[in-house]
mmCIF file of the N, C-alpha and C atoms, coordinates in Angstrom:
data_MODEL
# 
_entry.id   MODEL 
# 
loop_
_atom_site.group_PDB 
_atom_site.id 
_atom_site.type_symbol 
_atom_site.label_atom_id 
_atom_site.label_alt_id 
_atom_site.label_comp_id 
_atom_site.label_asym_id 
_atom_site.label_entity_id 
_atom_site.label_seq_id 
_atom_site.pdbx_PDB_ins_code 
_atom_site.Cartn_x 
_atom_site.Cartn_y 
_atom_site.Cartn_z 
_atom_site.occupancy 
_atom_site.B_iso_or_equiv 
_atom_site.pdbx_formal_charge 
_atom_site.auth_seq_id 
_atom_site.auth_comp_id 
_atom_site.auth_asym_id 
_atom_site.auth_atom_id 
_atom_site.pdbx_PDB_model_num 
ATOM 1   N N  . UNK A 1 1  ? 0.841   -1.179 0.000  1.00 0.00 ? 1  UNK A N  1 
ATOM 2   C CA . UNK A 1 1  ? 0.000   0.000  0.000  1.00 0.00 ? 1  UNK A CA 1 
ATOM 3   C C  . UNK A 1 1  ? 0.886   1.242  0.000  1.00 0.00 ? 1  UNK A C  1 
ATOM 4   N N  . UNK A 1 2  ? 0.173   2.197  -0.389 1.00 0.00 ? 2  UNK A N  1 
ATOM 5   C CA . UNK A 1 2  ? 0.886   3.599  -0.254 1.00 0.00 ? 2  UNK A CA 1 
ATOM 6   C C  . UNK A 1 2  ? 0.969   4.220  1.224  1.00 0.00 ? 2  UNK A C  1 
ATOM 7   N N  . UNK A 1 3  ? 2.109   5.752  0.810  1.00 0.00 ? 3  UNK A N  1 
ATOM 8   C CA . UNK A 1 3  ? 1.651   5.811  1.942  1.00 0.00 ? 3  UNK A CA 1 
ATOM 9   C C  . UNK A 1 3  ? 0.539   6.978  2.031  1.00 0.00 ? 3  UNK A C  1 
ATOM 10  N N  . UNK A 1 4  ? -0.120  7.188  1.057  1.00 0.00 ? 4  UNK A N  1 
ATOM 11  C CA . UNK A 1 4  ? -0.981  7.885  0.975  1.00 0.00 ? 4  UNK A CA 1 
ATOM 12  C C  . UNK A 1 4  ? -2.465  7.192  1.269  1.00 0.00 ? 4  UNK A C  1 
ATOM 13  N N  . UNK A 1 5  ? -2.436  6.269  1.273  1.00 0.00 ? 5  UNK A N  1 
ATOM 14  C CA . UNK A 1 5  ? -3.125  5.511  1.925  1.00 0.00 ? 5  UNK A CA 1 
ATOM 15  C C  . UNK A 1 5  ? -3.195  5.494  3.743  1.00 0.00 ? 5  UNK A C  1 
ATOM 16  N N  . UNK A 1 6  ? -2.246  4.825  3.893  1.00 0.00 ? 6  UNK A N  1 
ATOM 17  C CA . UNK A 1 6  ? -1.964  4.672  5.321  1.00 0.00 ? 6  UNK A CA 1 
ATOM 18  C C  . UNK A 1 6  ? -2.505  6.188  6.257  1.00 0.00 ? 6  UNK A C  1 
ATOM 19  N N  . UNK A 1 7  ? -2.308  7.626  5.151  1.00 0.00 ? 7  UNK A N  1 
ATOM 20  C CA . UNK A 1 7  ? -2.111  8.428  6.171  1.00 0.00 ? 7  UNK A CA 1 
ATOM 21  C C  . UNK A 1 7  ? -4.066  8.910  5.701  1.00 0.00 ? 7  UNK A C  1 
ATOM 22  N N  . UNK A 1 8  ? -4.701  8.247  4.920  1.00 0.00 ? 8  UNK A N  1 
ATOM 23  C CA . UNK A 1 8  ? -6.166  8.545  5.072  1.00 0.00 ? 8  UNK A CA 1 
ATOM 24  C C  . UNK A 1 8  ? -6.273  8.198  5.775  1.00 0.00 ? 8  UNK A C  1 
ATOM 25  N N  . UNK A 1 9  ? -6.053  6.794  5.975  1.00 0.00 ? 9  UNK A N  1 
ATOM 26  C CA . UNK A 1 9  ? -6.860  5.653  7.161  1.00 0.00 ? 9  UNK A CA 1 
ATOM 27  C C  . UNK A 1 9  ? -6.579  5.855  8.315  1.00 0.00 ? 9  UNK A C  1 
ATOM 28  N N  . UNK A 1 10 ? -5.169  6.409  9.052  1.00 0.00 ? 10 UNK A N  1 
ATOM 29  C CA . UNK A 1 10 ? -5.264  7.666  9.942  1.00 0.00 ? 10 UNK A CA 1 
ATOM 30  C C  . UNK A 1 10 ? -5.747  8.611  10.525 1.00 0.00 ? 10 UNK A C  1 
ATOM 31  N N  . UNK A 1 11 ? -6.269  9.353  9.519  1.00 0.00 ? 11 UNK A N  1 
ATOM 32  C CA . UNK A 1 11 ? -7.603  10.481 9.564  1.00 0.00 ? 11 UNK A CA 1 
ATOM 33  C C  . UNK A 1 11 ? -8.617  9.920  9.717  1.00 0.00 ? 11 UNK A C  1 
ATOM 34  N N  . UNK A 1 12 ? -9.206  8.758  9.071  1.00 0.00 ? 12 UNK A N  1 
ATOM 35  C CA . UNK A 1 12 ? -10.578 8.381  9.380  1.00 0.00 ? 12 UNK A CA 1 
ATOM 36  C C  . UNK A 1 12 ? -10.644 7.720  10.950 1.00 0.00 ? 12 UNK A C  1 
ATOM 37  N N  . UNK A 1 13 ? -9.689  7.223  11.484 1.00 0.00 ? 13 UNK A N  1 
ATOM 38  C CA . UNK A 1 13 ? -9.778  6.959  12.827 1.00 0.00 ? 13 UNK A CA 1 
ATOM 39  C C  . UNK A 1 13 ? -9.620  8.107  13.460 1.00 0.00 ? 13 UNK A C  1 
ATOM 40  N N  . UNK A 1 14 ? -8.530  9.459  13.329 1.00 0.00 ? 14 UNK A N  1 
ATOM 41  C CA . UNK A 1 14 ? -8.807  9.967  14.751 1.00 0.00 ? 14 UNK A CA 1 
ATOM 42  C C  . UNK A 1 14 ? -10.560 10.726 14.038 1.00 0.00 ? 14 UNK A C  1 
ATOM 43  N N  . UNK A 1 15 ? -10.709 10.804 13.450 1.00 0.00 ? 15 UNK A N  1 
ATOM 44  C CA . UNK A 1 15 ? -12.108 11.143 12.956 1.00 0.00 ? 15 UNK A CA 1 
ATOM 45  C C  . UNK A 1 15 ? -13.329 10.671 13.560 1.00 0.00 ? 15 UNK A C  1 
ATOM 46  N N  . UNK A 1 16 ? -13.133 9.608  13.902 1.00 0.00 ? 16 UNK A N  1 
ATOM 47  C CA . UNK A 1 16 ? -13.693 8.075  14.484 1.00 0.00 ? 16 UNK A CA 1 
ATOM 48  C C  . UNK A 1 16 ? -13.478 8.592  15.968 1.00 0.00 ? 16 UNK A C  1 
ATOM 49  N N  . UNK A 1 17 ? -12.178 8.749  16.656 1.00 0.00 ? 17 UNK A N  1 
ATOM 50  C CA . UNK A 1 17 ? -11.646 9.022  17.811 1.00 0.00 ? 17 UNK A CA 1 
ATOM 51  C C  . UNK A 1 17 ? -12.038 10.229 18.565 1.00 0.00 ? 17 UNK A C  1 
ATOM 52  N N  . UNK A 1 18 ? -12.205 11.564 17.707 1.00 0.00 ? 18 UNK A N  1 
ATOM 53  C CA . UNK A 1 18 ? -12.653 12.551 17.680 1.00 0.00 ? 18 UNK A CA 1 
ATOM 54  C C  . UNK A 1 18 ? -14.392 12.879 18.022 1.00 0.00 ? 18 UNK A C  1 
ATOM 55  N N  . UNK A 1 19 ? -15.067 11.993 17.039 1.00 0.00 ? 19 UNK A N  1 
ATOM 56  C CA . UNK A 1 19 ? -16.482 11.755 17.412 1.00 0.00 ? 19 UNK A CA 1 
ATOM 57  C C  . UNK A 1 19 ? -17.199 10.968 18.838 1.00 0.00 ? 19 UNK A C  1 
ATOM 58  N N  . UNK A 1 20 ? -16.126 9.947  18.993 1.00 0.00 ? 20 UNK A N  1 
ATOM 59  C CA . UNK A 1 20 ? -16.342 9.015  20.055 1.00 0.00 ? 20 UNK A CA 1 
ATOM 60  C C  . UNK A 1 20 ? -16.166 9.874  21.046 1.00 0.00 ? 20 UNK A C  1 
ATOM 61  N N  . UNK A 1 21 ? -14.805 10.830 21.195 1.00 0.00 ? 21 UNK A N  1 
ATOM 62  C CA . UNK A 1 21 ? -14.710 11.535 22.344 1.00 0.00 ? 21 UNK A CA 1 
ATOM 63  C C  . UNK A 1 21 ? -16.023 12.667 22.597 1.00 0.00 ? 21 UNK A C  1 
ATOM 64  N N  . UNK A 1 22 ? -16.041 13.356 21.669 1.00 0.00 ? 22 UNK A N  1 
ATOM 65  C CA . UNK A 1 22 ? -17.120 14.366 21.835 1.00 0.00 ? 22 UNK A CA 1 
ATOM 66  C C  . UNK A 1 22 ? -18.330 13.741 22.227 1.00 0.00 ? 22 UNK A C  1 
ATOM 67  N N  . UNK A 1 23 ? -19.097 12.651 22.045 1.00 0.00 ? 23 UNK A N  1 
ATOM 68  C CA . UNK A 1 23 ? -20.517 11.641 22.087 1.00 0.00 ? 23 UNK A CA 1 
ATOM 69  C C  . UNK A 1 23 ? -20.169 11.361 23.745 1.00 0.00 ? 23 UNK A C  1 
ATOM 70  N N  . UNK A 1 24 ? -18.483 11.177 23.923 1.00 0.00 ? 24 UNK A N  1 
ATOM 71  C CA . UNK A 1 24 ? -18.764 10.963 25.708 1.00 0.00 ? 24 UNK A CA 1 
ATOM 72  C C  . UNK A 1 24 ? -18.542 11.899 26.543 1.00 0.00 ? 24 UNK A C  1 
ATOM 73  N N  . UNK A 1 25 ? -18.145 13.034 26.627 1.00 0.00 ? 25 UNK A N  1 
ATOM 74  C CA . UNK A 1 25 ? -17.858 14.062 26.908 1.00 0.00 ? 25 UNK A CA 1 
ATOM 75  C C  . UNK A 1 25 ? -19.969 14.505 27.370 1.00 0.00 ? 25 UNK A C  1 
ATOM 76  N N  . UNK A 1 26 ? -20.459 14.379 25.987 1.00 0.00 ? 26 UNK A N  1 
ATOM 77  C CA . UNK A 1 26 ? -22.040 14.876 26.404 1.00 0.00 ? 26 UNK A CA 1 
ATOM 78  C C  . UNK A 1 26 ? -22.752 13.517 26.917 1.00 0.00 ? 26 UNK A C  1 
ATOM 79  N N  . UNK A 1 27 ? -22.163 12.435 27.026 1.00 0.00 ? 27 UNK A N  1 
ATOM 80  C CA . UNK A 1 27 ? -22.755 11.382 27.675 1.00 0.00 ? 27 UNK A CA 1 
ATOM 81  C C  . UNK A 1 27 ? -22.588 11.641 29.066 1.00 0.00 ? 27 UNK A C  1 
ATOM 82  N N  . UNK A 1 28 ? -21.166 11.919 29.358 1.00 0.00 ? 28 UNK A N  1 
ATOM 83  C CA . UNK A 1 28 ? -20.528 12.241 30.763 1.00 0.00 ? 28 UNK A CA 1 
ATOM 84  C C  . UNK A 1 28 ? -21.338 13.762 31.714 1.00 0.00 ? 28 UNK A C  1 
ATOM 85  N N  . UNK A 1 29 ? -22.090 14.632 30.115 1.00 0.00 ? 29 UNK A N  1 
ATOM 86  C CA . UNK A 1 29 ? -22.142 15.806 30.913 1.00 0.00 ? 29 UNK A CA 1 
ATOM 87  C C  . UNK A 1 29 ? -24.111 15.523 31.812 1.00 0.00 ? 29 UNK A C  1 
ATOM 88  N N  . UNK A 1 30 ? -24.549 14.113 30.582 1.00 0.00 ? 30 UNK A N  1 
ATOM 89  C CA . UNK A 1 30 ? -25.457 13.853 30.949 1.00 0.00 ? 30 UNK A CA 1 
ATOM 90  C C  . UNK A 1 30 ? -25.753 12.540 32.388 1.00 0.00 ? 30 UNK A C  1 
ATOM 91  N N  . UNK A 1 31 ? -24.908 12.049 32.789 1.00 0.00 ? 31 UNK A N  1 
ATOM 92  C CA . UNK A 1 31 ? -24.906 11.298 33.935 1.00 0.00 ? 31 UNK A CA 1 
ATOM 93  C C  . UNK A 1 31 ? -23.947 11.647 34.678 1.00 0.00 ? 31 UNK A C  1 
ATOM 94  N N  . UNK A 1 32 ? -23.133 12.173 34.622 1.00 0.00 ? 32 UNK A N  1 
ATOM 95  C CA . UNK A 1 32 ? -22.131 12.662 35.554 1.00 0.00 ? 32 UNK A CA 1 
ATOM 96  C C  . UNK A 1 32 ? -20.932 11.292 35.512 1.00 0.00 ? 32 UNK A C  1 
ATOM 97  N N  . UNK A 1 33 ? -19.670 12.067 36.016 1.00 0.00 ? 33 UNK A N  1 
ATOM 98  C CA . UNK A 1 33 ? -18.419 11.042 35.987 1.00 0.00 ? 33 UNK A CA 1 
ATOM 99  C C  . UNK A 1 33 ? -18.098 10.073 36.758 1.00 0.00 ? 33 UNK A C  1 
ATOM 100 N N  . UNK A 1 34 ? -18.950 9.934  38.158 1.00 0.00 ? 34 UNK A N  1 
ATOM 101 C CA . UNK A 1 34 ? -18.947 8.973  38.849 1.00 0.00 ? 34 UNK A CA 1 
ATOM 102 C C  . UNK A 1 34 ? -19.420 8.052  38.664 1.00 0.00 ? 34 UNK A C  1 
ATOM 103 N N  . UNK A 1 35 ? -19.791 7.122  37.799 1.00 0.00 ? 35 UNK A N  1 
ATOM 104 C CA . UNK A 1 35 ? -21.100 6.052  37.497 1.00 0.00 ? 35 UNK A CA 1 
ATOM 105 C C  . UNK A 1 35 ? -20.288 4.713  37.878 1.00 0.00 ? 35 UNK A C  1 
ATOM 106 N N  . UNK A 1 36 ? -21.101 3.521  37.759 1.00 0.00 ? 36 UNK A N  1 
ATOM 107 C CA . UNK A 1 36 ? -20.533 2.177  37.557 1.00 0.00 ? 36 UNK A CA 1 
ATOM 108 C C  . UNK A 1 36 ? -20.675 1.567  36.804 1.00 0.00 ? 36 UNK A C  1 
ATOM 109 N N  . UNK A 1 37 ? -20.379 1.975  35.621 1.00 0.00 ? 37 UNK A N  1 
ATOM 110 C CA . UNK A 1 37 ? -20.779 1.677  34.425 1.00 0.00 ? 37 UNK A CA 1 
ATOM 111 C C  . UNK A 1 37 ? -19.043 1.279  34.190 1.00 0.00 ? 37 UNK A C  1 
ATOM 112 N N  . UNK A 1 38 ? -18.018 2.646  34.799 1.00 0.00 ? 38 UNK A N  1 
ATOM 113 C CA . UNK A 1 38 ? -16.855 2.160  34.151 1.00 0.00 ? 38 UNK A CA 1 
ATOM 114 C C  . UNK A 1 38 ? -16.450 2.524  32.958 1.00 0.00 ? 38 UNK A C  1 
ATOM 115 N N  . UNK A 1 39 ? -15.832 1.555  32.192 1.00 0.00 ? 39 UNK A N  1 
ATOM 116 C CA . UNK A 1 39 ? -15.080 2.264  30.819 1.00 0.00 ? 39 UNK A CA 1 
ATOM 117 C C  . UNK A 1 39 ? -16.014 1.504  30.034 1.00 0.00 ? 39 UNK A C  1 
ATOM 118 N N  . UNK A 1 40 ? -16.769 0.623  30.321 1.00 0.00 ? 40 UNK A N  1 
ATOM 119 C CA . UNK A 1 40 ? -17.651 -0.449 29.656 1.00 0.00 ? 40 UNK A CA 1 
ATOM 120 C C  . UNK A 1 40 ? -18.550 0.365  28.648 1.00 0.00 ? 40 UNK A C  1 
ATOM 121 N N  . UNK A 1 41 ? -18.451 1.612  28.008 1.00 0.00 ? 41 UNK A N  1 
ATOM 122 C CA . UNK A 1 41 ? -19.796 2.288  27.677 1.00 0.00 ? 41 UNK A CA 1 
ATOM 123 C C  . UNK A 1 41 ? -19.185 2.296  25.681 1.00 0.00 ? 41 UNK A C  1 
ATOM 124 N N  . UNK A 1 42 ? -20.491 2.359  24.979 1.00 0.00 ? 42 UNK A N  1 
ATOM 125 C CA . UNK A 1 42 ? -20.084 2.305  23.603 1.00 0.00 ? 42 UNK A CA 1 
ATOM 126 C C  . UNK A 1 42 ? -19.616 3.545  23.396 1.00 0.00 ? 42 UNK A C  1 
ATOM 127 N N  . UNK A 1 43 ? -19.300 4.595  23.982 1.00 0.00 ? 43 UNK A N  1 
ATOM 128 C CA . UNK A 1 43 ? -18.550 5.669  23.242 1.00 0.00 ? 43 UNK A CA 1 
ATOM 129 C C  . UNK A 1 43 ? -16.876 5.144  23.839 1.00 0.00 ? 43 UNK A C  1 
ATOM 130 N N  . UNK A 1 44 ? -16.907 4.752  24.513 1.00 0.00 ? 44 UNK A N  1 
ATOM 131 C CA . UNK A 1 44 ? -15.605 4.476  24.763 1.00 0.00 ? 44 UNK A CA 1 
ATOM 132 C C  . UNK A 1 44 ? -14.946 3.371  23.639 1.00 0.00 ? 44 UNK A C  1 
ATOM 133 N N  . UNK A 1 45 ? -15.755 2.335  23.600 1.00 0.00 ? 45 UNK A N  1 
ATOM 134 C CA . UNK A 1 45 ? -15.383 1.274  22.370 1.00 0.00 ? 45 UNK A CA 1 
ATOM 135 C C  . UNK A 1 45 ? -15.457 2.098  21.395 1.00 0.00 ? 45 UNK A C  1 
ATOM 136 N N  . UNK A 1 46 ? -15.970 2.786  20.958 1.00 0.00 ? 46 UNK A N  1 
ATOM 137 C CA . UNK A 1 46 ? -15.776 3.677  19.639 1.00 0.00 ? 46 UNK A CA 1 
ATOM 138 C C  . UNK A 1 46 ? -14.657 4.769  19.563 1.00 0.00 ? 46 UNK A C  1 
ATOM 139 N N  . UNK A 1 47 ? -14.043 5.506  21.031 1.00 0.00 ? 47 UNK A N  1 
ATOM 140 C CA . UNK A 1 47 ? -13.014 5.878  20.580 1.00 0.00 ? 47 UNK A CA 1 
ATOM 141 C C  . UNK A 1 47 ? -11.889 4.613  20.672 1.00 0.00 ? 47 UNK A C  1 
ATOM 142 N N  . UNK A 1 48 ? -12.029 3.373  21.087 1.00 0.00 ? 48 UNK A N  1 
ATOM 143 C CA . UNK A 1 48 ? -10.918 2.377  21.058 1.00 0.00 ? 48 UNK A CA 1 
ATOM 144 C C  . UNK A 1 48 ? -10.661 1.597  19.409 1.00 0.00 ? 48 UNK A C  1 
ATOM 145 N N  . UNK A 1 49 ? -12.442 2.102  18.629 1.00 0.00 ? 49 UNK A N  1 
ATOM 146 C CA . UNK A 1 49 ? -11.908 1.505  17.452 1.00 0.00 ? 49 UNK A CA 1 
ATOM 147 C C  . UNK A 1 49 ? -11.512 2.253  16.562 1.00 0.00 ? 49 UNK A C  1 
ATOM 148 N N  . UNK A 1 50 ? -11.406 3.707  16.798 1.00 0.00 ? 50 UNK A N  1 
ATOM 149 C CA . UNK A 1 50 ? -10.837 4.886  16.328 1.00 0.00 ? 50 UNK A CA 1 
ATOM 150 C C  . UNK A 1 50 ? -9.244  4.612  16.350 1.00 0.00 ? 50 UNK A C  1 
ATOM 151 N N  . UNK A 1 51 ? -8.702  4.303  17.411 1.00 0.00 ? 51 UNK A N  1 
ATOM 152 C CA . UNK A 1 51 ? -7.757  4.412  17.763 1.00 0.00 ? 51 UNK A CA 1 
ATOM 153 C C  . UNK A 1 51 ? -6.727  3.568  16.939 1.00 0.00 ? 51 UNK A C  1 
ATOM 154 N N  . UNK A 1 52 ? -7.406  2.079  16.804 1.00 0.00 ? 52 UNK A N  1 
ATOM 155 C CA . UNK A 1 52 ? -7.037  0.915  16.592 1.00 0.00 ? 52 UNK A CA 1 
ATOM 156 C C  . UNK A 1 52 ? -7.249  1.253  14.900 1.00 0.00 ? 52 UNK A C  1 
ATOM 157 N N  . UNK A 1 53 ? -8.194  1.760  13.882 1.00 0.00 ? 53 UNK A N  1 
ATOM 158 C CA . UNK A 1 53 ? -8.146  2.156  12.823 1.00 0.00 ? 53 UNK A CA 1 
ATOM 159 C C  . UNK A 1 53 ? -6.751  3.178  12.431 1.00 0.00 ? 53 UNK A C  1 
ATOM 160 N N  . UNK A 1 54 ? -6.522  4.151  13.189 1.00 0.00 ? 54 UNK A N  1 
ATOM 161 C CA . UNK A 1 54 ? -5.658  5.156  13.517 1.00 0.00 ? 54 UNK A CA 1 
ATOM 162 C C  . UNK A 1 54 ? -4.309  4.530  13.342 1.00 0.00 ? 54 UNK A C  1 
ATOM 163 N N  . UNK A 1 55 ? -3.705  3.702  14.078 1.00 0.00 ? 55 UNK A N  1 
ATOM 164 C CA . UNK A 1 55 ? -2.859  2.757  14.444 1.00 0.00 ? 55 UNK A CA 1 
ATOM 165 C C  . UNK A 1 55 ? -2.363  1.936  12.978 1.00 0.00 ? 55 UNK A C  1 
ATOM 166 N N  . UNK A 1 56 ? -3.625  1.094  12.360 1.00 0.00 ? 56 UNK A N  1 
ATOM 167 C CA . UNK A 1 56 ? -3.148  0.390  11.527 1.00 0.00 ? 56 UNK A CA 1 
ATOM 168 C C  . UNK A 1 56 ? -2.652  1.553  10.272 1.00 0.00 ? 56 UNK A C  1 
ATOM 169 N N  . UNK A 1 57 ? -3.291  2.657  10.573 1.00 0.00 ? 57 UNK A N  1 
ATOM 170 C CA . UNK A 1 57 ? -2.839  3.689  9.169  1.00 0.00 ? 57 UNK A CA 1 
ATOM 171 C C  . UNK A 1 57 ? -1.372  3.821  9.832  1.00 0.00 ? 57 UNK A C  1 
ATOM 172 N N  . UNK A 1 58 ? -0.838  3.898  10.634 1.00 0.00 ? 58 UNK A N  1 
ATOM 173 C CA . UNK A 1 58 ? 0.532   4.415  11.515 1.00 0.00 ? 58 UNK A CA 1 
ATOM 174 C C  . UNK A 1 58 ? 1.189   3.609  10.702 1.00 0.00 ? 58 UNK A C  1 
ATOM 175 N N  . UNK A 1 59 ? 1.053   1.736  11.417 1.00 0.00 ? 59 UNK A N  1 
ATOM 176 C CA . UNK A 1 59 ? 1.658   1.076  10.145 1.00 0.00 ? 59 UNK A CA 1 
ATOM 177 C C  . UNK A 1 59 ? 2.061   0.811  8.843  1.00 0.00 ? 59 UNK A C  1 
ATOM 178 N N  . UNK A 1 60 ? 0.890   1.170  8.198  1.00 0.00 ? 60 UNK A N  1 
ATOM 179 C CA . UNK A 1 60 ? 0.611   1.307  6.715  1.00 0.00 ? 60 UNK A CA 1 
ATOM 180 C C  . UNK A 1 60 ? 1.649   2.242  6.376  1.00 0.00 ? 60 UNK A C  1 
ATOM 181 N N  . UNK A 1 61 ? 2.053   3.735  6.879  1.00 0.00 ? 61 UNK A N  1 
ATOM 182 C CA . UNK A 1 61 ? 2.542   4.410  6.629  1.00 0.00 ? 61 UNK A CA 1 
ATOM 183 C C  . UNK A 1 61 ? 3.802   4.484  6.732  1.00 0.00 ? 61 UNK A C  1 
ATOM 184 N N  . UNK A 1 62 ? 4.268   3.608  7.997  1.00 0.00 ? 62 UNK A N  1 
ATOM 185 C CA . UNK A 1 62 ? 5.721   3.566  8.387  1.00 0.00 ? 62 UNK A CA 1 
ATOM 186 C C  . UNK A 1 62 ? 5.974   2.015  7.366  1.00 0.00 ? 62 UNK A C  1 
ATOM 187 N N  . UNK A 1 63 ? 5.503   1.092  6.970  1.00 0.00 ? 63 UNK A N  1 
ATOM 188 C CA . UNK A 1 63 ? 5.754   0.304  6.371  1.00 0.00 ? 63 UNK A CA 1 
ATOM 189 C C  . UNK A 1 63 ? 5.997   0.882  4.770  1.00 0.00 ? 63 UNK A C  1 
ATOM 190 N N  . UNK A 1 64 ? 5.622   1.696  4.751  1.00 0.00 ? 64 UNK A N  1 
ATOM 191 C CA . UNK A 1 64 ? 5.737   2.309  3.004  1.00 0.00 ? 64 UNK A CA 1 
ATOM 192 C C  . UNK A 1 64 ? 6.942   2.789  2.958  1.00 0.00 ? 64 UNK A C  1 
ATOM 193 N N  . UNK A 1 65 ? 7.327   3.709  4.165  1.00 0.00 ? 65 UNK A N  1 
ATOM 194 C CA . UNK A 1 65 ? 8.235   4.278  4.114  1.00 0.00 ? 65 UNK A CA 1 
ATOM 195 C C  . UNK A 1 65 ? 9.632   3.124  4.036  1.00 0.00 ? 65 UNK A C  1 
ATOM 196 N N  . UNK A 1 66 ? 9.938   2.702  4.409  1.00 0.00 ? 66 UNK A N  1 
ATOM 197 C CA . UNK A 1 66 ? 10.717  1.083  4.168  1.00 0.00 ? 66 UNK A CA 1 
ATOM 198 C C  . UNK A 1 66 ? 11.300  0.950  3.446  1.00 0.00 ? 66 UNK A C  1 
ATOM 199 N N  . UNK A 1 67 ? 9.931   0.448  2.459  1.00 0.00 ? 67 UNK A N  1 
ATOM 200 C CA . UNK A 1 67 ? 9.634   0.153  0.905  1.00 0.00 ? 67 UNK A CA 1 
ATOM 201 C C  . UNK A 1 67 ? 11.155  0.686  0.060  1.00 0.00 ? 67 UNK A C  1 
ATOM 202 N N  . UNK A 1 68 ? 10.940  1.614  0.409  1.00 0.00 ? 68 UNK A N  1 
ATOM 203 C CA . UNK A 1 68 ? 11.545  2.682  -0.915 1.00 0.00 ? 68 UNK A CA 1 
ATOM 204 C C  . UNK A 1 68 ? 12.767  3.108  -0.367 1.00 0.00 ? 68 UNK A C  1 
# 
């Protein structure tokens, strides 16, 4: 792959990462930060699959660089 590739698929995670955070931020402003709920909540898995999208573009990108 390119690395013009790698560095979209980058963007679309913290994009991903970015949304997830903001969705818990107004989740958080709506129950407050003490709960027992924990980290267990789907905005949190959504900034973890942000992250993890984010990540594989890291690779993609440092693997291109290699390449050449």
């Amino acid at each position: 792959m390119s690395r013009t590739t790698g560095v979209k698929i980058s963007f679309a995670g913290t994009a991903i990462e970015g949304l997830g955070i903001l969705l818990d931020i107004f989740h958080h402003l709506n129950i407050g930060l003490e709960t027992p709920e924990g980290l267990l909540t789907p905005f949190h898995f959504l900034v973890l699959f942000g992250f993890l999208i984010n990540f594989v573009g890291v690779i993609i990108t440092a693997s291109s660089r290699r390449d050449k």
